[in-house]
C-alpha positions as CSV (number, residue, x, y, z in Angstrom):
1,X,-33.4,-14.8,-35.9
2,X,-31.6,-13.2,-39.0
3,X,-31.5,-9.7,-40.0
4,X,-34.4,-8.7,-42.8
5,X,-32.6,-6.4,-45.4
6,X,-34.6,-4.7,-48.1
7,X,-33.8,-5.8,-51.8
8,X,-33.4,-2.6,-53.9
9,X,-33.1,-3.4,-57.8
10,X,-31.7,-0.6,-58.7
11,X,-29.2,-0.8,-56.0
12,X,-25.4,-1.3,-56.2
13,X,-24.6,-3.0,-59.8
14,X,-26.1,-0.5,-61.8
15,X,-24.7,2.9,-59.8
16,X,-21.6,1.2,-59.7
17,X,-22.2,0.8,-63.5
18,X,-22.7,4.7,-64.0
19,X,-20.0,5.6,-62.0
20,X,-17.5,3.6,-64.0
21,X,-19.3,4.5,-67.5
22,X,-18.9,8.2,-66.6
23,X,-15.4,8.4,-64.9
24,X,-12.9,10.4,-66.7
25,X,-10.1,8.5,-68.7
26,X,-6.8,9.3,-68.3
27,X,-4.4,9.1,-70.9
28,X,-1.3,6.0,-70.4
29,X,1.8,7.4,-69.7
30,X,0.7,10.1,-66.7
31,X,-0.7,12.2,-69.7
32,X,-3.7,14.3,-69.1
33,X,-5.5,16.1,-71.8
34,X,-6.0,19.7,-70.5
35,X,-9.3,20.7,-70.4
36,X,-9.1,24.2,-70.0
37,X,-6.8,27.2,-70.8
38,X,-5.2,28.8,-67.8
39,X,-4.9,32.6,-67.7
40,X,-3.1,35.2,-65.8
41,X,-3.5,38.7,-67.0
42,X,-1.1,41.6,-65.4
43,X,-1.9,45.1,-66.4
44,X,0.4,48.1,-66.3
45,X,-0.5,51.8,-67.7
46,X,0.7,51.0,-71.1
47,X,-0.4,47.3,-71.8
48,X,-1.3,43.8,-70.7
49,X,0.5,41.1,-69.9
50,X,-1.9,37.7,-70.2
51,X,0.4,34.1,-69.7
52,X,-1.7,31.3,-70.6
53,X,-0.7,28.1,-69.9
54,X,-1.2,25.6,-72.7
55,X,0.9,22.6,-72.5
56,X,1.9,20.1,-75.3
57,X,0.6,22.2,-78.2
58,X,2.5,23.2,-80.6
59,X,2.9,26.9,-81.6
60,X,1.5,26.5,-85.1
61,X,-2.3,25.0,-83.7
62,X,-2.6,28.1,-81.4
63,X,-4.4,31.1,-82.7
64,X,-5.3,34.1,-81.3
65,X,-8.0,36.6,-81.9
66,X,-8.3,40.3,-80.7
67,X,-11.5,42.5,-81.2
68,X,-11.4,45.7,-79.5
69,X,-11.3,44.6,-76.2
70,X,-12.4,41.0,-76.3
71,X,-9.1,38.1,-76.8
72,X,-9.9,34.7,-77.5
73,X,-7.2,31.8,-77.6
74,X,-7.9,28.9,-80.1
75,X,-5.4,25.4,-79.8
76,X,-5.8,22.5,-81.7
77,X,-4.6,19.5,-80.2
78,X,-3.4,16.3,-82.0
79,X,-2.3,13.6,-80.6
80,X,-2.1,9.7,-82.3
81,X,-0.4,6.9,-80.2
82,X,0.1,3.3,-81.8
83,X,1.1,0.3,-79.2
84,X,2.4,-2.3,-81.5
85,X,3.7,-6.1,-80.8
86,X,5.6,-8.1,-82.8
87,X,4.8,-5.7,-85.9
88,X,1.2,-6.1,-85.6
89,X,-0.8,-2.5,-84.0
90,X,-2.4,-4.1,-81.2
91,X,-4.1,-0.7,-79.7
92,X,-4.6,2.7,-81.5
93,X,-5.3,6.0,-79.7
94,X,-6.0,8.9,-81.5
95,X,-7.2,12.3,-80.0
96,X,-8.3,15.4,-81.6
97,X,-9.8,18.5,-79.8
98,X,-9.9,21.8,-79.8
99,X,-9.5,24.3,-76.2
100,X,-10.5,27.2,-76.2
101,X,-10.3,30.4,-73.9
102,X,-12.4,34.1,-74.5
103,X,-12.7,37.0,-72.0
104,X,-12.6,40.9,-71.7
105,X,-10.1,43.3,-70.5
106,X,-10.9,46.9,-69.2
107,X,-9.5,48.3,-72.4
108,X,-9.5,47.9,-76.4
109,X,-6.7,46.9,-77.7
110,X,-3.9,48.2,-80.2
111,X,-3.8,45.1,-82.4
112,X,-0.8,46.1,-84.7
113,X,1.4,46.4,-81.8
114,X,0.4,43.1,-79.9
115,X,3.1,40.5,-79.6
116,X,2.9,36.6,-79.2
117,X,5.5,34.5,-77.6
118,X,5.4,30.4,-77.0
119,X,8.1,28.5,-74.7
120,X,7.6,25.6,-72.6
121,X,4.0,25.6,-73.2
122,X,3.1,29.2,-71.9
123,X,2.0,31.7,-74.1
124,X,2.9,34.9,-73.3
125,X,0.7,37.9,-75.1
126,X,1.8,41.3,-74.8
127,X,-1.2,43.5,-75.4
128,X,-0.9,47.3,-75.7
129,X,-3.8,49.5,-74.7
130,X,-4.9,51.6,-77.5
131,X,-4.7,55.2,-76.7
132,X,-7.9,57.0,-75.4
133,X,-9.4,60.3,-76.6
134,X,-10.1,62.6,-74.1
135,X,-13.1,63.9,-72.9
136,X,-14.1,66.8,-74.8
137,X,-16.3,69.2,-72.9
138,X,-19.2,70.6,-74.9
139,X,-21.3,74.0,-74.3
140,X,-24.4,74.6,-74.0
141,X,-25.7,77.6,-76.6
């Protein structure tokens, strides 16, 4: 007697469908396109120290943005890749996007003497803390 097996219409073809329709691309060549900004943020008495890691940008599409204590890193990425044979463009890939990175450190931030430095796709921010007032005791009349 053979085995009774249930038919499901929805069954195999169409998750096998989705699955496929919704996997992430990968560019040719081993490229990936980073989706996020990578930071580490090291903090001494003077100043921070963030290294974000931002790899095949160029240092011209970054920009950075300080308010009080809040630092936000912009990069526009461009990147256009023609496969041609015989003269003819057979394939044309062209990506444009923007990452972006925000968060707050424990301290506002002296903007004029912030420094920026890009090398080998790390940036490298030096941040100095802005000088605190101190607490002023008042008395009571």
């Amino acid at each position: 007697m053979a085995n009774l097996v249930r038919f499901d219409p929805f069954g195999d073809p169409f998750e096998d469908f989705f699955r496929r329709a919704f996997k992430p691309v990968r560019w040719e060549g081993g490229e990936a396109q980073p989706l996020e900004i990578k930071v580490d943020v090291d903090e001494n008495d003077k100043a921070y120290t963030v290294k974000a890691e931002i790899p095949g940008i160029k240092k011209e599409d970054i920009n950075i943005q300080i308010d009080g204590n809040q630092v936000s890193i912009i990069a526009e990425s461009k990147r256009e890749k023609d496969v041609k044979e015989n003269g003819k463009v057979i394939r044309s890939e062209r990506y444009y996007g923007s990452l972006y990175r925000s968060f707050s450190l424990g301290q506002d931030i002296d903007q004029a003497g912030a420094t920026a430095k890009y090398s080998d796709g790390i940036l490298q921010l030096t941040l100095p803390k802005k000088a605190t007032a101190a607490a002023k005791k008042l008395t009571v009349q």
